[in-house]
Steps between C-alpha positions, in 0.01 A plus 500: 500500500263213531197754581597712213454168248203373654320869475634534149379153395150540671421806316638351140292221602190750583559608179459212314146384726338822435567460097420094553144618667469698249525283222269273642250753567500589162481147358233374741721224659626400852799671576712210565819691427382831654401360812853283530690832474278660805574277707882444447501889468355562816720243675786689404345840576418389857835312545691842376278680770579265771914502446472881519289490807214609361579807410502579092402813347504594132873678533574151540435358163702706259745468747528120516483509096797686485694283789415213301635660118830604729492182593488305181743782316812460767 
């Protein structure tokens, strides 16, 4: 269950650094924010990978989602 949360929470973190980049692409600033989500992002990402012994394909991910809303609806 705990590679299931940190996928889940790498991607929603992915998420928010690609719309963080974004935003400070589009206002000409350092992306501060953007750049903070990467990297906790891809430390979750690789830590996911690692507990599953490196082995993650994209069946993975809607499967881990829907683990996780089980989870939190028992």
């Amino acid at each position: 269950m705990a590679e299931d949360l940190t996928l889940v929470g790498g991607l929603v973190l992915a998420a928010f650094a690609i719309t963080g980049l974004l935003h400070a692409w589009a206002e000409k600033v350092f992306p501060v924010r953007g750049l903070a989500f990467v990297v906790f992002s891809g430390t979750l990402l690789w830590q996911s990978w690692e507990m599953r012994g490196r082995q993650i394909g994209f069946q993975d991910v809607p499967e881990a989602f829907m683990r996780l809303v089980n989870l939190a609806l028992q």
